[in-house]
KOLFIZA-361078 format. One record per atom (N, C-alpha, C): residue number from 1; residue in one letter; chain; x, y, z. Coordinates in steps of 0.1 Angstrom, whole numbers. Layout:
N
     n   res   chain       u       v       w
   NUM     A       A       X       Y       Z
...
***
This chain:
200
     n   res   chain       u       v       w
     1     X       A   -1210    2091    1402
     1     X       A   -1211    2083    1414
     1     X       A   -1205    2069    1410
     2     X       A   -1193    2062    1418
     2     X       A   -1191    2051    1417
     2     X       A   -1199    2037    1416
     3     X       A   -1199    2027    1410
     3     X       A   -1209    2019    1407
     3     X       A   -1209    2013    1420
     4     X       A   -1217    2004    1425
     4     X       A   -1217    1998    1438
     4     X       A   -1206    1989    1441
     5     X       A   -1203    1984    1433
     5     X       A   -1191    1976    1436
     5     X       A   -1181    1981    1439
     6     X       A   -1177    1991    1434
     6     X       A   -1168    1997    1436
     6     X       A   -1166    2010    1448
     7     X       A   -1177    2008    1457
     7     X       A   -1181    2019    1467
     7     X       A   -1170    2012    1480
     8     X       A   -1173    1996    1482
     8     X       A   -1161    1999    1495
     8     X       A   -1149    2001    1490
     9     X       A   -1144    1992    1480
     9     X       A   -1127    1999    1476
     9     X       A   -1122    2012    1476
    10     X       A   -1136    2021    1471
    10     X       A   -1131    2033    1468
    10     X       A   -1132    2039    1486
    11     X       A   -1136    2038    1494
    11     X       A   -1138    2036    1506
    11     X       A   -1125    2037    1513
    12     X       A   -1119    2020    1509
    12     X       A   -1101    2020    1515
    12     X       A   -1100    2027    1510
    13     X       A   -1099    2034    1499
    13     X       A   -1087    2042    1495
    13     X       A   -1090    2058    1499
    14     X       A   -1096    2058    1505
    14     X       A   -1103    2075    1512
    14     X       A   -1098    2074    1527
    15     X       A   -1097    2058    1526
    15     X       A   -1091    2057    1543
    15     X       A   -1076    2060    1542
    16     X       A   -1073    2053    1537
    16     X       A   -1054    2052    1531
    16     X       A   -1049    2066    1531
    17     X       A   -1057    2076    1526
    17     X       A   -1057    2088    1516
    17     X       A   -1058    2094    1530
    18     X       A   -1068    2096    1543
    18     X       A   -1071    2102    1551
    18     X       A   -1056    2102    1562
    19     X       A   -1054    2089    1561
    19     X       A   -1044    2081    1572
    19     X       A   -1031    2091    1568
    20     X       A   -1030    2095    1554
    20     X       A   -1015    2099    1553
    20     X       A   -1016    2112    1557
    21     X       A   -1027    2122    1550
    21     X       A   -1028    2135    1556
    21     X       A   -1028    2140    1566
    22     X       A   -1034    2127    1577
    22     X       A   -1027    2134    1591
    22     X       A   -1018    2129    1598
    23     X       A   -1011    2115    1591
    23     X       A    -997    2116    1598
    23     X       A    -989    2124    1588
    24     X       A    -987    2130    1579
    24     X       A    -980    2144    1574
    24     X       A    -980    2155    1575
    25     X       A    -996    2160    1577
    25     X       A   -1001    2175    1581
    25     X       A   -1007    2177    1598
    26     X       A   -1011    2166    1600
    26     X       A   -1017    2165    1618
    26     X       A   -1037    2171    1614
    27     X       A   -1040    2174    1623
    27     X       A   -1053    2176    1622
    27     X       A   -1058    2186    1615
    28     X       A   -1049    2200    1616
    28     X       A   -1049    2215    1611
    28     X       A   -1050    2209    1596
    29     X       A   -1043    2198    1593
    29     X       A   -1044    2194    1576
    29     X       A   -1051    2187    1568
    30     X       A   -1057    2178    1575
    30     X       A   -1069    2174    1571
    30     X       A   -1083    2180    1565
    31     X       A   -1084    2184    1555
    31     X       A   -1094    2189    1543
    31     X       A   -1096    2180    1535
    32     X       A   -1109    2185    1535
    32     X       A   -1115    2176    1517
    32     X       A   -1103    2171    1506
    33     X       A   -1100    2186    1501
    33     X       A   -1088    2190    1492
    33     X       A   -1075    2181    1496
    34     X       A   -1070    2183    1507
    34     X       A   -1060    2176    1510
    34     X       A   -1062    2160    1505
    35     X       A   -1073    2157    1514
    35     X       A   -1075    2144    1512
    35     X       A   -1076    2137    1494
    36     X       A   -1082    2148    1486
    36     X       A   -1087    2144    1478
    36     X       A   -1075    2142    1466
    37     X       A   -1066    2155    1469
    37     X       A   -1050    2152    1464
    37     X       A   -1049    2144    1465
    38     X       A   -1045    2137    1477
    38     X       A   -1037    2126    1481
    38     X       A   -1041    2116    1471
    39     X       A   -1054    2115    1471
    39     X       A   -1065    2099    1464
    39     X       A   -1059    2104    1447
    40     X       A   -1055    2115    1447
    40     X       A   -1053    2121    1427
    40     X       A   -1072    2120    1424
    41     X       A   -1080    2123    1431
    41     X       A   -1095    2127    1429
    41     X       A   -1099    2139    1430
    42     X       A   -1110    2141    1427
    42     X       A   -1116    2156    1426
    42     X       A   -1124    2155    1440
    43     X       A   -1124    2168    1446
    43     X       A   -1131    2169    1457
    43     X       A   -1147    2162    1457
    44     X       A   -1151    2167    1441
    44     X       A   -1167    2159    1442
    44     X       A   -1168    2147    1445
    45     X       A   -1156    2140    1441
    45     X       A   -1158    2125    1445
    45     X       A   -1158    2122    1460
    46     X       A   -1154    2126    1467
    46     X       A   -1147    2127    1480
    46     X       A   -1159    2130    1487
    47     X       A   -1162    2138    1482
    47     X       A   -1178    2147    1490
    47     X       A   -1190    2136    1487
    48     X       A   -1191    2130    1478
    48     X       A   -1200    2114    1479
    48     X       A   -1200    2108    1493
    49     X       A   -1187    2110    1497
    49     X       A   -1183    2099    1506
    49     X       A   -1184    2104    1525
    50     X       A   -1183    2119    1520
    50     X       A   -1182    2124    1535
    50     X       A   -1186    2142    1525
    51     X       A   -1197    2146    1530
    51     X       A   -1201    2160    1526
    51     X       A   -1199    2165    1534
    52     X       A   -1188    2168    1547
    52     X       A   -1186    2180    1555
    52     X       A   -1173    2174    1559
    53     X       A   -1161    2180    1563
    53     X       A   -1152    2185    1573
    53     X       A   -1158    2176    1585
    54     X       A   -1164    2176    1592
    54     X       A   -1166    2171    1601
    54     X       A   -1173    2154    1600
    55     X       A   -1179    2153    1590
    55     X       A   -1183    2134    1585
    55     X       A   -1166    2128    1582
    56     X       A   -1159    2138    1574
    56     X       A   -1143    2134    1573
    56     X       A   -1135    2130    1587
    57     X       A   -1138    2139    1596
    57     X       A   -1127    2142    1607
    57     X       A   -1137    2131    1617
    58     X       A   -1147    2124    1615
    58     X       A   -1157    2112    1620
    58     X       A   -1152    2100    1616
    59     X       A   -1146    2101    1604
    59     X       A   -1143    2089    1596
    59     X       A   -1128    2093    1601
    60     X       A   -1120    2097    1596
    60     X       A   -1103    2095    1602
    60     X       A   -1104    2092    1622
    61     X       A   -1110    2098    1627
    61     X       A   -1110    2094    1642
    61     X       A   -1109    2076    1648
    62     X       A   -1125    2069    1632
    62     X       A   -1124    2056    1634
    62     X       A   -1115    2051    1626
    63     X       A   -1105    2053    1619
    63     X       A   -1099    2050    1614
    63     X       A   -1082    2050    1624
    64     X       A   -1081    2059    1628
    64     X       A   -1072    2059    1638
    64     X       A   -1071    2048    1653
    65     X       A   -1091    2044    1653
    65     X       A   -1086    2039    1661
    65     X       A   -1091    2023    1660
    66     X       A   -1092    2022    1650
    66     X       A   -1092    2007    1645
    66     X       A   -1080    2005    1639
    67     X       A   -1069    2009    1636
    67     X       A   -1052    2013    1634
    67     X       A   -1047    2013    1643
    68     X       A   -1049    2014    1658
    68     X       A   -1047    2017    1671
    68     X       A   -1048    2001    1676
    69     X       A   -1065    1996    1676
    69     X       A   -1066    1984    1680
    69     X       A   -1062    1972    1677
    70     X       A   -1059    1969    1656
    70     X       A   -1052    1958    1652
    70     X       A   -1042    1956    1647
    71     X       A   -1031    1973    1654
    71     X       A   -1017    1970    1653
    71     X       A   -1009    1957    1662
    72     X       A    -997    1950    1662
    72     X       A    -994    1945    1669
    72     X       A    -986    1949    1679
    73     X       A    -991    1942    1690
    73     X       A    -982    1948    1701
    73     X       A    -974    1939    1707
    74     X       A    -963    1941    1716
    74     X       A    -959    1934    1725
    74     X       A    -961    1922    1732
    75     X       A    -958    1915    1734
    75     X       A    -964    1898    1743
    75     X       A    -953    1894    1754
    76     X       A    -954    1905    1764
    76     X       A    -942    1903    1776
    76     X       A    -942    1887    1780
    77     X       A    -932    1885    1787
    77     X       A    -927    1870    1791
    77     X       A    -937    1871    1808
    78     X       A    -943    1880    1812
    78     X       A    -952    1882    1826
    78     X       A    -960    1891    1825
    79     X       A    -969    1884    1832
    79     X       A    -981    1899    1832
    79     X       A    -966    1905    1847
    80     X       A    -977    1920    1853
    80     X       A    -971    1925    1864
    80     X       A    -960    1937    1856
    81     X       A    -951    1943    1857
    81     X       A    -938    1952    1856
    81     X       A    -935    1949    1845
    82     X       A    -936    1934    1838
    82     X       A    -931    1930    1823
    82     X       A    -938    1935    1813
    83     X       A    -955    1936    1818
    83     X       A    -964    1937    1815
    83     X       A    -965    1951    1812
    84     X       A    -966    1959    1822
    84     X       A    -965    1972    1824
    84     X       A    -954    1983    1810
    85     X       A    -944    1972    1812
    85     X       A    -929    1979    1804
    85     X       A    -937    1977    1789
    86     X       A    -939    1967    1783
    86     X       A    -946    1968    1770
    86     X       A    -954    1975    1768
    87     X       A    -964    1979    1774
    87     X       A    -976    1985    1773
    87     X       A    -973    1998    1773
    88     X       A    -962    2001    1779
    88     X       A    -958    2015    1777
    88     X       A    -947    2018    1763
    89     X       A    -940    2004    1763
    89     X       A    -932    2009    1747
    89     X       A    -942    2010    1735
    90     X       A    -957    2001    1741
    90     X       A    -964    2001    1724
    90     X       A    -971    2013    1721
    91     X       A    -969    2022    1731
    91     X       A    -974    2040    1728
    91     X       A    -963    2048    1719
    92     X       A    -952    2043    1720
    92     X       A    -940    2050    1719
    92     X       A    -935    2054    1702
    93     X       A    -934    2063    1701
    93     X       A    -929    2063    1686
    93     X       A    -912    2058    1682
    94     X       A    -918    2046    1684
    94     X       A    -905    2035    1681
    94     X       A    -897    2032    1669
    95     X       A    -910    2029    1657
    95     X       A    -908    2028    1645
    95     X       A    -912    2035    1638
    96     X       A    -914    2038    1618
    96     X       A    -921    2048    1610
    96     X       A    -937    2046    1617
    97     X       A    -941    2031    1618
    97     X       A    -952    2028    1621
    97     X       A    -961    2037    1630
    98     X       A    -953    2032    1643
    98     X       A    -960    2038    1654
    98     X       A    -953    2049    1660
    99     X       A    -945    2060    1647
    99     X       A    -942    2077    1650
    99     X       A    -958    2083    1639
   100     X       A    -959    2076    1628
   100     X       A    -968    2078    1623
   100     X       A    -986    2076    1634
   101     X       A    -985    2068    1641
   101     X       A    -993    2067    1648
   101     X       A    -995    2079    1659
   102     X       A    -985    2079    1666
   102     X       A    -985    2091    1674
   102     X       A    -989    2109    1673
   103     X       A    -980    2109    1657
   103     X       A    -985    2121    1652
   103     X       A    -998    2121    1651
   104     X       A   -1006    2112    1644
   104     X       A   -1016    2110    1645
   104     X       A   -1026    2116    1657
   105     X       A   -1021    2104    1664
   105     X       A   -1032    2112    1678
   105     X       A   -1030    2124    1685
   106     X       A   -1012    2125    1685
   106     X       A   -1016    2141    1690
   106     X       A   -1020    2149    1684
   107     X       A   -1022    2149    1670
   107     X       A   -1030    2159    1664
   107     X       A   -1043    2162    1663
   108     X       A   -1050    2147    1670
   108     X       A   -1064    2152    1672
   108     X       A   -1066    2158    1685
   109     X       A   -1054    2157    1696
   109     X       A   -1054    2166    1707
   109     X       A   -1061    2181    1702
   110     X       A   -1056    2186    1694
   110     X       A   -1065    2204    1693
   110     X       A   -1079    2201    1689
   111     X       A   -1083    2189    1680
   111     X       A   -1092    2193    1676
   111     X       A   -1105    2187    1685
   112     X       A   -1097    2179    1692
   112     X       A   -1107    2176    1708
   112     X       A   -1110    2189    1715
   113     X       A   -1097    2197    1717
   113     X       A   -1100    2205    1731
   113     X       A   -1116    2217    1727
   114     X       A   -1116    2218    1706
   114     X       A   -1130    2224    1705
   114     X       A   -1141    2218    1699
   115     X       A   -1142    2206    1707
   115     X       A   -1153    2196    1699
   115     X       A   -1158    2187    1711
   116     X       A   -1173    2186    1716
   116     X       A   -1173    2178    1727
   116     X       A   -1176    2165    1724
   117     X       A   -1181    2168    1710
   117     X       A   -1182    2148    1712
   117     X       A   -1163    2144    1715
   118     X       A   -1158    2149    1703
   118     X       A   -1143    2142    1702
   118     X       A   -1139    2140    1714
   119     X       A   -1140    2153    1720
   119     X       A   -1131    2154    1736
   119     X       A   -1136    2142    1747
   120     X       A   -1150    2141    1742
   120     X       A   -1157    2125    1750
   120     X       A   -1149    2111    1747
   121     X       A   -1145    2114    1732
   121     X       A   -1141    2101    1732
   121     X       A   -1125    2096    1731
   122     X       A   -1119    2110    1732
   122     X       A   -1109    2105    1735
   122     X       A   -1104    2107    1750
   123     X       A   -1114    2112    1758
   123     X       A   -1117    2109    1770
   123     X       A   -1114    2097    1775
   124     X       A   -1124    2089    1770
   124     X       A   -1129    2076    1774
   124     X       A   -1121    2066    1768
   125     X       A   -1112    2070    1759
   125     X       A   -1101    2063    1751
   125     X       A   -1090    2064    1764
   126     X       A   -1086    2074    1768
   126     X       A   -1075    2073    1773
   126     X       A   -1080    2071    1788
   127     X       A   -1094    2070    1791
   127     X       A   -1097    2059    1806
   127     X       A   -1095    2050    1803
   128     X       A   -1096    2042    1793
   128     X       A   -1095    2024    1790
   128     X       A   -1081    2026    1788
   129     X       A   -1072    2031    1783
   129     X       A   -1060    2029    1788
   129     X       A   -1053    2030    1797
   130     X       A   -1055    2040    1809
   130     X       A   -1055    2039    1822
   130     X       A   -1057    2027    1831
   131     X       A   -1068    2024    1826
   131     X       A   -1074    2010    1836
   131     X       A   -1066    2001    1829
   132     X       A   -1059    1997    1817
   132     X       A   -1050    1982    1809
   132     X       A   -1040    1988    1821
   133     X       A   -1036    1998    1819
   133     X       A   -1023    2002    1829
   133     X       A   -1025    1997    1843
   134     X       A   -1034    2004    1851
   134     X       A   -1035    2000    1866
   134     X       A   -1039    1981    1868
   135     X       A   -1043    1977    1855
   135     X       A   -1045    1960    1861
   135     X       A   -1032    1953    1857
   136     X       A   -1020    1960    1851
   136     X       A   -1006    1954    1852
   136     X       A   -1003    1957    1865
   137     X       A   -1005    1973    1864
   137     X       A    -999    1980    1882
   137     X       A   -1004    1965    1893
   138     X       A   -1017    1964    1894
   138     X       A   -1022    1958    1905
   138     X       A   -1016    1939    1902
   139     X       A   -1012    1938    1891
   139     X       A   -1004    1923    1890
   139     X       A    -989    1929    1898
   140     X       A    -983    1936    1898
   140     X       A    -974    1940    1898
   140     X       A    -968    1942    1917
   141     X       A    -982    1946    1919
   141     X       A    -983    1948    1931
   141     X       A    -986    1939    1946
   142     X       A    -996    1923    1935
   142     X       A    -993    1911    1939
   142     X       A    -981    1900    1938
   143     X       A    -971    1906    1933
   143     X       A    -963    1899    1929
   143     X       A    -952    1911    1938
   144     X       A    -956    1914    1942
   144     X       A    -944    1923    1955
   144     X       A    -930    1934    1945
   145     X       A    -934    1932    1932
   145     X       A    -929    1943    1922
   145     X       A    -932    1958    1926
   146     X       A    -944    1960    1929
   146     X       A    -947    1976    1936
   146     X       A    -953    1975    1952
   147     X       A    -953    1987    1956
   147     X       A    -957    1986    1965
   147     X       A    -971    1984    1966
   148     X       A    -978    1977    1982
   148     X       A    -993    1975    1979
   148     X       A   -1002    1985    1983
   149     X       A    -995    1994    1988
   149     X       A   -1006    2005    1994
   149     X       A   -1003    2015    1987
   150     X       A    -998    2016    1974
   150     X       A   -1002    2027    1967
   150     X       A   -1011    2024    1954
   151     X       A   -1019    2038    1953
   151     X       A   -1035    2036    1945
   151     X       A   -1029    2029    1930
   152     X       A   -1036    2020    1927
   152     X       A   -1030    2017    1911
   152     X       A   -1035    2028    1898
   153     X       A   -1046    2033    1908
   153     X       A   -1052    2045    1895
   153     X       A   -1043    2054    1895
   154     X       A   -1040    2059    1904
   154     X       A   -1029    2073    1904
   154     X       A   -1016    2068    1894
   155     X       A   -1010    2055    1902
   155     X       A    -996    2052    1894
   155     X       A   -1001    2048    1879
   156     X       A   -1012    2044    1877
   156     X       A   -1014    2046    1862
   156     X       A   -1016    2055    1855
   157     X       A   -1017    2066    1860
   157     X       A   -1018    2080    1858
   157     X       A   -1005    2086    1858
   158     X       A   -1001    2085    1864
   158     X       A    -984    2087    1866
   158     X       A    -976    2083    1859
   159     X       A    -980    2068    1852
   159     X       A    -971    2059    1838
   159     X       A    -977    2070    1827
   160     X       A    -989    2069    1826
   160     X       A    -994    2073    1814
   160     X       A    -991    2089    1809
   161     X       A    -987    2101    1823
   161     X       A    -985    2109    1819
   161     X       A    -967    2111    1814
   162     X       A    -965    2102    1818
   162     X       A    -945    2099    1817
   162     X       A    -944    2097    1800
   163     X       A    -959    2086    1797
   163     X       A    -956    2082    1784
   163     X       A    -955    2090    1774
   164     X       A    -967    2098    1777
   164     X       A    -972    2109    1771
   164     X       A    -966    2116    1766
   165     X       A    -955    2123    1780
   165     X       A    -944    2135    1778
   165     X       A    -935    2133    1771
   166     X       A    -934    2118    1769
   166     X       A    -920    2109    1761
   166     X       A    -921    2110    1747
   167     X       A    -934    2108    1744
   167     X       A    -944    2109    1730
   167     X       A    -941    2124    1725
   168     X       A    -942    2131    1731
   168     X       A    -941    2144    1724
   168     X       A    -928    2149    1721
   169     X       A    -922    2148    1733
   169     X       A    -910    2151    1731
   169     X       A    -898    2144    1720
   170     X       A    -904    2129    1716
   170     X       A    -898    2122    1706
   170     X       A    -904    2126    1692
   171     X       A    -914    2134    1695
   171     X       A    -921    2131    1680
   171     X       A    -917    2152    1674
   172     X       A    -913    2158    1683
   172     X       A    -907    2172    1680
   172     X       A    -889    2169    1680
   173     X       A    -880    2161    1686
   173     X       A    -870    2161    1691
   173     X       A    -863    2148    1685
   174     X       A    -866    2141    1674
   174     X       A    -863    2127    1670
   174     X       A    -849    2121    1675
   175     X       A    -844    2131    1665
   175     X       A    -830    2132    1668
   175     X       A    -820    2130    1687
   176     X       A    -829    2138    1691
   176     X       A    -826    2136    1705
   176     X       A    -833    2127    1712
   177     X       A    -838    2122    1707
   177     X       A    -844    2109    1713
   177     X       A    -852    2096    1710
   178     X       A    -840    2090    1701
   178     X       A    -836    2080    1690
   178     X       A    -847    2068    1701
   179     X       A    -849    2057    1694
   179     X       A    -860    2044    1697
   179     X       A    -850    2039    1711
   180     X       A    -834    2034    1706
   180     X       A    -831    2028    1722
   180     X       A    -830    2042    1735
   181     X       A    -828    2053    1734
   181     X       A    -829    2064    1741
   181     X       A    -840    2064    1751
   182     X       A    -853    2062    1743
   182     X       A    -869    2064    1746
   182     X       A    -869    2046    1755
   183     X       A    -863    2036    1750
   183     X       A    -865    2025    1758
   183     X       A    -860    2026    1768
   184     X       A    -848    2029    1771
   184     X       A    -838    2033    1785
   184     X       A    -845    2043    1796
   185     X       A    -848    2059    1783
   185     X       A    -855    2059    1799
   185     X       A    -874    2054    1805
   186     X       A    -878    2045    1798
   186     X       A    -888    2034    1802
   186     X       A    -888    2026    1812
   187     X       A    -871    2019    1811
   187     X       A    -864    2011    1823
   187     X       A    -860    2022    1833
   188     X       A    -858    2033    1831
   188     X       A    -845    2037    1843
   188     X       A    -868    2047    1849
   189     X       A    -873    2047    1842
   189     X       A    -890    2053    1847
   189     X       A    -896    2043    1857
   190     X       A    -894    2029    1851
   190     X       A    -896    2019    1859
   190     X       A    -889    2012    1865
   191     X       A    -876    2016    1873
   191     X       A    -872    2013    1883
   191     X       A    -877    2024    1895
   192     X       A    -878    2037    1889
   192     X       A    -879    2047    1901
   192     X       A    -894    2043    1907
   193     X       A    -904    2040    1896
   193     X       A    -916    2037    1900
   193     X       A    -919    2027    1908
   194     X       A    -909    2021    1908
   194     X       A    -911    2008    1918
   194     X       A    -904    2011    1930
   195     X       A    -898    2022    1936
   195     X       A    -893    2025    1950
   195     X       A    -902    2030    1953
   196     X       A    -912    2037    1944
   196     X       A    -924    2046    1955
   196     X       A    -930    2038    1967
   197     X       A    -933    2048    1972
   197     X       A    -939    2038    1987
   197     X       A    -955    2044    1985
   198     X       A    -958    2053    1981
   198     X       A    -972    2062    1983
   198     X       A    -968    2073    1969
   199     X       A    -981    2080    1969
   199     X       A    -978    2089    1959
   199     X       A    -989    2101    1967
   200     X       A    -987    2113    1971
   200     X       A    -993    2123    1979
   200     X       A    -999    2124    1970
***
């Protein structure tokens, strides 16, 4: 057992160690073992820290998303459409950084769809990002950028699944769809979105 002092460092470094295994392997790869590789430790040590598969896959989730919250992002020149365009490139797997990020989360996509806490929270993750979306929408929409009679929740729903589909398809297809590629079609996504009049 590590001395107390040495319990949160060894801590980071189980975080560091967790962070790589699933931007390399995705969720499917995430094990003790794996993890424990990565650290050059023995699984016993590892098991100090997290004694189940599932205390691990507890700890990488907040770890993903405290990696999520004090990355930097964006700082458009407008709230409204400026606002909007940012907030949709800082999903994007643009750099090592944030393709590393992406893999990340879509790989806890499977392991949500058989887990109900997870599926709760990244639920509720991607409602709070829905609603950052719909309060640019609705700047956007006072500022005569979108139309005003259409729902801001829908069209943030409608950004967010565009982002999404962009997200996957960059993080399988890199090659085809290099960082200015993915930014162009962001612009040519957010011009069409701003002719909508209504969304049925």
């Amino acid at each position: 057992m590590p001395a107390p002092g040495d319990h949160d460092a060894r801590r980071r470094d189980v975080s560091v160690a967790v962070w790589s295994v699933l931007a390399a392997r995705g969720f499917g790869g995430l094990t003790l073992r794996a993890v424990a590789t990565e650290m050059g430790a023995s699984t016993g040590l590892l098991t100090h820290y997290f004694p189940t598969k599932r205390a691990l896959v507890r700890h990488a989730l907040e770890i993903a998303e405290e990696r999520t919250d004090e990355r930097d992002r964006r700082v458009p020149a407008d709230e409204g459409m400026e606002a909007l365009r940012a907030a949709l490139l800082d999903v994007l797997p643009l750099t090592p950084e944030t393709t590393a990020m992406s893999r990340v989360w879509v790989s806890f996509w499977d392991g949500a769809l058989g887990d109900d806490a997870l599926a709760a929270r990244q639920k509720a993750r991607y409602e709070r990002w829905r609603e950052r979306l719909s309060r640019h929408i609705e700047a956007a929409q006072r500022a005569g950028r979108l139309p005003a009679p259409a729902d801001p929740g829908e069209l943030a729903a409608a950004a967010a699944a565009f982002a999404h589909g962009l997200v996957v398809q960059a993080l399988f297809a890199p090659d085809d769809f290099p960082p200015d590629l993915q930014a162009r079609l962001v612009d040519t996504f957010l011009a069409a979105f701003g002719s909508l009049t209504a969304l049925d």
